[in-house]
N, CA, C and O atoms as a Tinker XYZ file with bonds, in Angstrom:
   324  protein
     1  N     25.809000    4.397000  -20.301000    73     2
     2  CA    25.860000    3.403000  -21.357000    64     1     3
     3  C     27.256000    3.361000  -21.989000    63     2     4     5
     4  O     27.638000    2.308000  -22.501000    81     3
     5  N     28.285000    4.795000  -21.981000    73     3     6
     6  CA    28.586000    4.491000  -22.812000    64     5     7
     7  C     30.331000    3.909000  -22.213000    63     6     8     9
     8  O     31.385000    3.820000  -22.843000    81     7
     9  N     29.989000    3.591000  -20.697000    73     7    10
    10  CA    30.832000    3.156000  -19.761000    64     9    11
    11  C     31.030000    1.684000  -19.598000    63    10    12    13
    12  O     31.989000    1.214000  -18.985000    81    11
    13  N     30.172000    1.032000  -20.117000    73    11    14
    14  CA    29.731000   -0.683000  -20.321000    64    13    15
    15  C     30.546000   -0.627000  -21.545000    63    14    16    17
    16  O     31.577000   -1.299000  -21.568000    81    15
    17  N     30.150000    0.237000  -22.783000    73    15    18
    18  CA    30.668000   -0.426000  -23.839000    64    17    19
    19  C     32.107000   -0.099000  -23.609000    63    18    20    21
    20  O     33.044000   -0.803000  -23.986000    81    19
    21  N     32.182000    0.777000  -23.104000    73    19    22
    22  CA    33.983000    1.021000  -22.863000    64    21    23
    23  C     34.887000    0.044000  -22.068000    63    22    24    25
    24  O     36.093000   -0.102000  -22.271000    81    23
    25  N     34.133000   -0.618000  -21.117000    73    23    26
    26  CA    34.474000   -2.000000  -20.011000    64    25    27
    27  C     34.357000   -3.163000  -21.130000    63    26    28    29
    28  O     35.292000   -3.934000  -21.342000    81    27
    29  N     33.090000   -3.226000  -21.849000    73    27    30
    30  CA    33.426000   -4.900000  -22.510000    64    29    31
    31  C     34.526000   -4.621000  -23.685000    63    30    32    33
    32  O     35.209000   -5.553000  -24.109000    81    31
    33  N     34.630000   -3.622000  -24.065000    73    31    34
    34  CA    35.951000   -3.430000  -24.891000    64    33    35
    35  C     37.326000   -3.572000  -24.955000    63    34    36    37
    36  O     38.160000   -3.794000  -25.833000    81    35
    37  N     37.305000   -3.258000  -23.034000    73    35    38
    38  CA    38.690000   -3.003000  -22.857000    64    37    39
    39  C     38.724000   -5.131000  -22.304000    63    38    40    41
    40  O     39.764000   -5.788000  -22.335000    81    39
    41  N     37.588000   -5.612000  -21.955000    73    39    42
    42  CA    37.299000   -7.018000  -21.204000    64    41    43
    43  C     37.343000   -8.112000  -22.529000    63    42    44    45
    44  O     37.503000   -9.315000  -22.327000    81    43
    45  N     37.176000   -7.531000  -23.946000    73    43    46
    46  CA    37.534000   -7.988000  -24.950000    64    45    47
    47  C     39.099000   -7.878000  -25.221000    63    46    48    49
    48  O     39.700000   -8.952000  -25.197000    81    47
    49  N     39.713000   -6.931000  -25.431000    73    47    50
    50  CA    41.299000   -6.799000  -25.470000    64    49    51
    51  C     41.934000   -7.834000  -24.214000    63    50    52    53
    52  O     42.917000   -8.572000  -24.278000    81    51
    53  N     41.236000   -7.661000  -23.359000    73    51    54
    54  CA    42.144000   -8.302000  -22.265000    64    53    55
    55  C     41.951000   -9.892000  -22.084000    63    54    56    57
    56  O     42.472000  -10.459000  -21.124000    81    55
    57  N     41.132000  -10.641000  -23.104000    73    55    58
    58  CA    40.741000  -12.114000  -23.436000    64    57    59
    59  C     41.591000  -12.020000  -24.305000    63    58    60    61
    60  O     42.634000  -12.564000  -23.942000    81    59
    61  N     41.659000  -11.488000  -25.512000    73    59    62
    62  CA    42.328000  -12.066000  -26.581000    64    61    63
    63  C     43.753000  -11.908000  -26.399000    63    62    64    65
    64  O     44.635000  -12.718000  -26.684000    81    63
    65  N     43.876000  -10.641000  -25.835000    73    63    66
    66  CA    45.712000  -10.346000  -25.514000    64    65    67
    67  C     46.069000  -11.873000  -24.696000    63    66    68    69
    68  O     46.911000  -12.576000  -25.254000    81    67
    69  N     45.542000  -12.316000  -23.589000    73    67    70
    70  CA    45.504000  -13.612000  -22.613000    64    69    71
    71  C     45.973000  -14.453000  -24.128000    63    70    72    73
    72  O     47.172000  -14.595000  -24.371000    81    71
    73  N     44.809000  -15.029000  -25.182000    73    71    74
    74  CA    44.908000  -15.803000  -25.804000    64    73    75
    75  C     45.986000  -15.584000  -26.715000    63    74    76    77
    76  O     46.579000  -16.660000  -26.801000    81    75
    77  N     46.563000  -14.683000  -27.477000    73    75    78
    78  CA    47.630000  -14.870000  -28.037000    64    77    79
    79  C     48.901000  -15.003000  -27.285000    63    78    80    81
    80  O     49.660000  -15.799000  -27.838000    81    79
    81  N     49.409000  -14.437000  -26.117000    73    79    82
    82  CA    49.878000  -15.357000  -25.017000    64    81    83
    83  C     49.832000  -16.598000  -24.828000    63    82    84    85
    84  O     50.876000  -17.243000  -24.727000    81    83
    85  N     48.640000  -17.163000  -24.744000    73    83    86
    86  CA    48.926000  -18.369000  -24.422000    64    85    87
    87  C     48.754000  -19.637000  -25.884000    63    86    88    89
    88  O     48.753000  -20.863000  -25.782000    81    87
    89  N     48.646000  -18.939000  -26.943000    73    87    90
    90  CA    48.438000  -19.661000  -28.404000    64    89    91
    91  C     49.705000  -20.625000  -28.722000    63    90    92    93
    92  O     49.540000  -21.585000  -29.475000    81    91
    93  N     51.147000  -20.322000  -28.057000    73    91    94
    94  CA    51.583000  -20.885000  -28.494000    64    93    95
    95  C     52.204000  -22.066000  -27.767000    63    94    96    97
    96  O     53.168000  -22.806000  -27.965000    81    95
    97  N     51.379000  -21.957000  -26.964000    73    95    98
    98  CA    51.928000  -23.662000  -25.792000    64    97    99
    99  C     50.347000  -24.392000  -25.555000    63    98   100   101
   100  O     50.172000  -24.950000  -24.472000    81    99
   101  N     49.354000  -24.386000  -26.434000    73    99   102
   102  CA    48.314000  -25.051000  -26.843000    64   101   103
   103  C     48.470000  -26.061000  -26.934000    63   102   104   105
   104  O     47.779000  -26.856000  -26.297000    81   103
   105  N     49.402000  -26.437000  -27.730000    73   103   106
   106  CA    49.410000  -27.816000  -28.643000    64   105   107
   107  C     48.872000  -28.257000  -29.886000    63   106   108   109
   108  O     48.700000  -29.425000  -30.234000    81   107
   109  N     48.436000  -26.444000  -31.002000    73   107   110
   110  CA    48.162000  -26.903000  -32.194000    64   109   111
   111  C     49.066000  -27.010000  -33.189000    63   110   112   113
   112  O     50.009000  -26.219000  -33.184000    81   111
   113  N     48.965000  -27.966000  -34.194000    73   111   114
   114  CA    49.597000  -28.045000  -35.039000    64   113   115
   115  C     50.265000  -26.472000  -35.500000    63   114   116   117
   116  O     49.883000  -25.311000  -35.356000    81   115
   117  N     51.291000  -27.037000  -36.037000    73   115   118
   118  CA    52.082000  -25.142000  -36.758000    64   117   119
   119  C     50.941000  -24.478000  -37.550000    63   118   120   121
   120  O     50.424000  -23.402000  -37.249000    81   119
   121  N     50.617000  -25.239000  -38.581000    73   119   122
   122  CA    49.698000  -24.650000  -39.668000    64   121   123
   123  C     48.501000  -24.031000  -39.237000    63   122   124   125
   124  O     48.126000  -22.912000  -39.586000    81   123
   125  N     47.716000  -25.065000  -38.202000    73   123   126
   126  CA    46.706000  -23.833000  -37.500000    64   125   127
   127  C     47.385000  -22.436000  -36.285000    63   126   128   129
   128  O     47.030000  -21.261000  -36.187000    81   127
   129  N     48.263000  -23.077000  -35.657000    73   127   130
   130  CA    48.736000  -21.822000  -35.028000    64   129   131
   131  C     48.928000  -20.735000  -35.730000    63   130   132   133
   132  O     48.579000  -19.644000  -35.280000    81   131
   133  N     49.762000  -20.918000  -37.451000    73   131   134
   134  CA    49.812000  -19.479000  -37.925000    64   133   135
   135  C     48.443000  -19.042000  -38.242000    63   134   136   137
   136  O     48.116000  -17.872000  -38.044000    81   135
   137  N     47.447000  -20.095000  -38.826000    73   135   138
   138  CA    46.213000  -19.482000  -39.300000    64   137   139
   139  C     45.600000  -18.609000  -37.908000    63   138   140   141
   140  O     45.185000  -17.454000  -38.007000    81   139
   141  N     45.627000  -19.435000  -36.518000    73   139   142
   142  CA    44.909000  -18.467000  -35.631000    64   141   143
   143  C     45.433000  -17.350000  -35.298000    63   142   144   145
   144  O     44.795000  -16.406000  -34.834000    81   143
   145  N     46.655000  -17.367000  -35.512000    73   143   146
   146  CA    47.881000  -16.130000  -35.321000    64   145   147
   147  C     46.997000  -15.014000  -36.107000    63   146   148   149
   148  O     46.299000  -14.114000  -35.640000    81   147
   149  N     47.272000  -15.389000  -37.519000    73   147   150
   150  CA    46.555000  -14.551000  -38.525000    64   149   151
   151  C     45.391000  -13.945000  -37.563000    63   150   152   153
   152  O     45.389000  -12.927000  -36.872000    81   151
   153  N     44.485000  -14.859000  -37.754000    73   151   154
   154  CA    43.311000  -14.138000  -37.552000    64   153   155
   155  C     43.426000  -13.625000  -36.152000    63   154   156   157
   156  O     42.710000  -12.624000  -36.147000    81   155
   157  N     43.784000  -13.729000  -35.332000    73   155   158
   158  CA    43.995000  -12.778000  -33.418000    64   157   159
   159  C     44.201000  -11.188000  -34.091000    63   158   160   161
   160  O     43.520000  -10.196000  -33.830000    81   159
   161  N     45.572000  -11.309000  -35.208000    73   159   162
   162  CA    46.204000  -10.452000  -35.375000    64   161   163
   163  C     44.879000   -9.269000  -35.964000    63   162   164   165
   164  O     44.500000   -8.261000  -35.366000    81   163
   165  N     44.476000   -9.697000  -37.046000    73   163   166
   166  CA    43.858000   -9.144000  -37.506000    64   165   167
   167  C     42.742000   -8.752000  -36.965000    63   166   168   169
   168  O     42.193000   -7.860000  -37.612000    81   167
   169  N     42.025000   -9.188000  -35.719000    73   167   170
   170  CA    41.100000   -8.711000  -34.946000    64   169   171
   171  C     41.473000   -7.977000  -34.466000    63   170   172   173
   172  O     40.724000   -7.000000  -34.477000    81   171
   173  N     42.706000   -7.790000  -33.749000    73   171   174
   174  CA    42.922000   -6.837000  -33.103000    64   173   175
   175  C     43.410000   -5.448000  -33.902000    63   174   176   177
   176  O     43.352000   -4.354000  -33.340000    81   175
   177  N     43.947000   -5.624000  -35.413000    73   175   178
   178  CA    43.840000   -4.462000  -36.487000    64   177   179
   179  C     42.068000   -4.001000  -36.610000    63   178   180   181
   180  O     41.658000   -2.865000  -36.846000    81   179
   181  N     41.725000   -4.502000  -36.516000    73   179   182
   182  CA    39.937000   -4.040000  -36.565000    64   181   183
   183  C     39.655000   -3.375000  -35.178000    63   182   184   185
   184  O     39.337000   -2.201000  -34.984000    81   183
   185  N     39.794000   -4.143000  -34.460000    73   183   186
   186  CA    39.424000   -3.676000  -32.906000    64   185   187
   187  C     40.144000   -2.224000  -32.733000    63   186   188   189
   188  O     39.409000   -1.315000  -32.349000    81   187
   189  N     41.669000   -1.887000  -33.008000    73   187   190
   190  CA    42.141000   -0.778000  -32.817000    64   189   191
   191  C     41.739000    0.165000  -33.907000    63   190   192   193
   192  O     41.735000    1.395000  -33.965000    81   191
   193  N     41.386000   -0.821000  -34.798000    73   191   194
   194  CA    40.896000    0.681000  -36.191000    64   193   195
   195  C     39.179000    1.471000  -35.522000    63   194   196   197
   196  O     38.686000    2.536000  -35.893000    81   195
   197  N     38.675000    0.586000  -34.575000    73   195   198
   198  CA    37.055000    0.617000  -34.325000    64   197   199
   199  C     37.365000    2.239000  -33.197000    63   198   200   201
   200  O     36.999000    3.408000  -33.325000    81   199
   201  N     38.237000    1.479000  -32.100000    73   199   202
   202  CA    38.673000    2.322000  -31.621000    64   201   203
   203  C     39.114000    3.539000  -31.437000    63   202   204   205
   204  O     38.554000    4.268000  -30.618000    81   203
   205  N     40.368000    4.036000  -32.285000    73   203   206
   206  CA    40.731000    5.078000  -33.202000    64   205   207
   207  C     39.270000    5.678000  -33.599000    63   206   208   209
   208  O     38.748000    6.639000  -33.033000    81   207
   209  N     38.796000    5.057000  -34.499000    73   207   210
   210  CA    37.602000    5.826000  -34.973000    64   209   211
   211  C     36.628000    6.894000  -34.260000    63   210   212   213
   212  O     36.419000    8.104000  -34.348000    81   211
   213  N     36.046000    5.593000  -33.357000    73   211   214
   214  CA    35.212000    6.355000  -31.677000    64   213   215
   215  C     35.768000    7.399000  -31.212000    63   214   216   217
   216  O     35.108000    8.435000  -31.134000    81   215
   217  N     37.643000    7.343000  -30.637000    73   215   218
   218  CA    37.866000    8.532000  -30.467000    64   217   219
   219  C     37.915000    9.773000  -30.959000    63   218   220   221
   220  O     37.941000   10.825000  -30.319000    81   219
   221  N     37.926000    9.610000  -32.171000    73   219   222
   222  CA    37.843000   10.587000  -32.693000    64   221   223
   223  C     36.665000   10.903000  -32.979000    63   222   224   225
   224  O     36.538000   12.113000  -33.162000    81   223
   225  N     35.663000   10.253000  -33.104000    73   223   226
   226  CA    34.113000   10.760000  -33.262000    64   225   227
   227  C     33.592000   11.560000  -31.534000    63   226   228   229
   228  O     32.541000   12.006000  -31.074000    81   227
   229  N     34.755000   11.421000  -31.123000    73   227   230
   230  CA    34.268000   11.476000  -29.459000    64   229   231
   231  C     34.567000   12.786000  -29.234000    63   230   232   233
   232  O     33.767000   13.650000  -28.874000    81   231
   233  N     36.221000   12.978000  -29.542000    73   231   234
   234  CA    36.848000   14.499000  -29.670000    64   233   235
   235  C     36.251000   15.354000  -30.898000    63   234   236   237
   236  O     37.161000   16.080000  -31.300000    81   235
   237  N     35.192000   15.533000  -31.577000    73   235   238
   238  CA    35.132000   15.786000  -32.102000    64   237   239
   239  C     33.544000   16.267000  -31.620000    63   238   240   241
   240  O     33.183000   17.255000  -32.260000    81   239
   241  N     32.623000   15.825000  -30.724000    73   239   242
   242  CA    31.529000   15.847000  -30.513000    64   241   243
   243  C     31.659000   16.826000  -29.152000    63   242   244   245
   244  O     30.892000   17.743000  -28.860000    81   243
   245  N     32.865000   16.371000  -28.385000    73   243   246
   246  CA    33.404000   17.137000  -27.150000    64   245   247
   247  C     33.878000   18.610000  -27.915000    63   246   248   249
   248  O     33.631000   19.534000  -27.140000    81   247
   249  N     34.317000   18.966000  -28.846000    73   247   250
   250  CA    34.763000   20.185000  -28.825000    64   249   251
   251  C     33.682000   21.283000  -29.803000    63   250   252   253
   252  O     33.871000   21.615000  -30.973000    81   251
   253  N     32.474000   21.715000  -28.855000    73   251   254
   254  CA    31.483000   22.568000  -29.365000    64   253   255
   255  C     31.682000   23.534000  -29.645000    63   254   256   257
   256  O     32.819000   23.892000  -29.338000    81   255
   257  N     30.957000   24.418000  -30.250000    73   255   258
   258  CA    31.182000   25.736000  -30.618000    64   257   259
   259  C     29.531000   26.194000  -30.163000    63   258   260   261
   260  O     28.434000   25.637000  -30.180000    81   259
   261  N     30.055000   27.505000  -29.767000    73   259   262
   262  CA    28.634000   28.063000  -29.104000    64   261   263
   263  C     28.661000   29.573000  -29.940000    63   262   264   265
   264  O     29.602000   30.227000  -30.392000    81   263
   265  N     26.914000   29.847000  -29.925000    73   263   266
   266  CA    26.673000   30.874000  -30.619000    64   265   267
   267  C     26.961000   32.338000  -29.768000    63   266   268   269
   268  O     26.136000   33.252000  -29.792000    81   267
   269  N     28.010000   32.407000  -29.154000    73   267   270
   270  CA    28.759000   33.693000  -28.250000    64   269   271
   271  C     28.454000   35.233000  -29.068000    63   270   272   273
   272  O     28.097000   36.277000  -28.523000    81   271
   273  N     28.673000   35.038000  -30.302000    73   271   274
   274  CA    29.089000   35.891000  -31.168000    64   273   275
   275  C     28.467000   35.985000  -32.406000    63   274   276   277
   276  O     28.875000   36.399000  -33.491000    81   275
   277  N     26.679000   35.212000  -31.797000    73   275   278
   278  CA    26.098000   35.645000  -33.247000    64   277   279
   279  C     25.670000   37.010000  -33.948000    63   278   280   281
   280  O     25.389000   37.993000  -33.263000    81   279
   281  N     25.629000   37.035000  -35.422000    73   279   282
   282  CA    25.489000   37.971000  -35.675000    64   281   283
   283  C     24.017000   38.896000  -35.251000    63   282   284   285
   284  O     23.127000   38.280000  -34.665000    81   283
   285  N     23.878000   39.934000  -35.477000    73   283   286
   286  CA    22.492000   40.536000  -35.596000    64   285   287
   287  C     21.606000   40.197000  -36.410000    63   286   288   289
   288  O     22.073000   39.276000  -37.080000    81   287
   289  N     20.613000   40.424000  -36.715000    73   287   290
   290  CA    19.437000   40.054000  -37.868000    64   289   291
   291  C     19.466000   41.731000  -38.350000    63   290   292   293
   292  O     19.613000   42.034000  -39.534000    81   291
   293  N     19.336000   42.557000  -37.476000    73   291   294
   294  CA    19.439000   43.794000  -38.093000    64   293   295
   295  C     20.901000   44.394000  -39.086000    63   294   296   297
   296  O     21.082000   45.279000  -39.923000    81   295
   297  N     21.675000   43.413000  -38.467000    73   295   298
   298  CA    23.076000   43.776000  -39.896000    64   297   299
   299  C     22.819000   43.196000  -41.154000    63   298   300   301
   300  O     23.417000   43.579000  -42.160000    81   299
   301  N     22.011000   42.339000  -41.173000    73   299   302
   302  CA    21.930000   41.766000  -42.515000    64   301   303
   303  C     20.945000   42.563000  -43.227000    63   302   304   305
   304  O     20.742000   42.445000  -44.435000    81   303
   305  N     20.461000   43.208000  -42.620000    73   303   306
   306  CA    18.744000   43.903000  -43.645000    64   305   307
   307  C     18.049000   43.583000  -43.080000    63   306   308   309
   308  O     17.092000   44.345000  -43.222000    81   307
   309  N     17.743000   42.529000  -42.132000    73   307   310
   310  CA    16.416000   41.837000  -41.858000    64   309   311
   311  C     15.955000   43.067000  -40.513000    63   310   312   313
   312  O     16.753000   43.754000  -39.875000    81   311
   313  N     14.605000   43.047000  -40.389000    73   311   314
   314  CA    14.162000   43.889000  -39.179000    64   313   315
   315  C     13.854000   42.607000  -37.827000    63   314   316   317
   316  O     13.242000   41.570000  -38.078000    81   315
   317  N     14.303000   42.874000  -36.685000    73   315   318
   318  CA    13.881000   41.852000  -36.134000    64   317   319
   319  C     12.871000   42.423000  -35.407000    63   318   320   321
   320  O     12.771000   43.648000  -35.341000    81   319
   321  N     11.622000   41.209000  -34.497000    73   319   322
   322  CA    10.762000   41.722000  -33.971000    64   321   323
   323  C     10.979000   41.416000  -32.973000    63   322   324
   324  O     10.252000   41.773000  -32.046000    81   323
């Protein structure tokens, strides 16, 4: 699953990167070109902030800690059975 969302992500970047490329031999007026400018831009500040995020929720889920070195129950007082 989590190989799809990683493909339409990267299949999203690679539409819009196309479209701001090609935004400016469209033929829209200036005033909407900067407005769509704006907003491309800013999707793609979201899209890389979404990003960023995941990875790090990712490296962070990847680096476990295992109970190697738990303590005893008998060091604390407790009797174990």
């Amino acid at each position: 699953m989590q190989y799809n969302k990683a493909m339409r992500r990267a299949y999203i970047v690679l539409i819009f990167g196309a479209w701001v490329a090609v935004l400016p031999y469209l033929g829209f007026p200036y005033s909407w070109k900067n407005i769509l400018s704006t907003i491309s831009g800013l999707f793609f500040v979201y899209l890389g902030y979404v990003l960023l995020h995941e990875s790090k929720v990712r490296e962070n889920k990847e680096h476990k800690t295992f109970d190697n070195f738990k303590e005893n129950r008998s060091f604390n007082g407790e009797e174990t059975q």
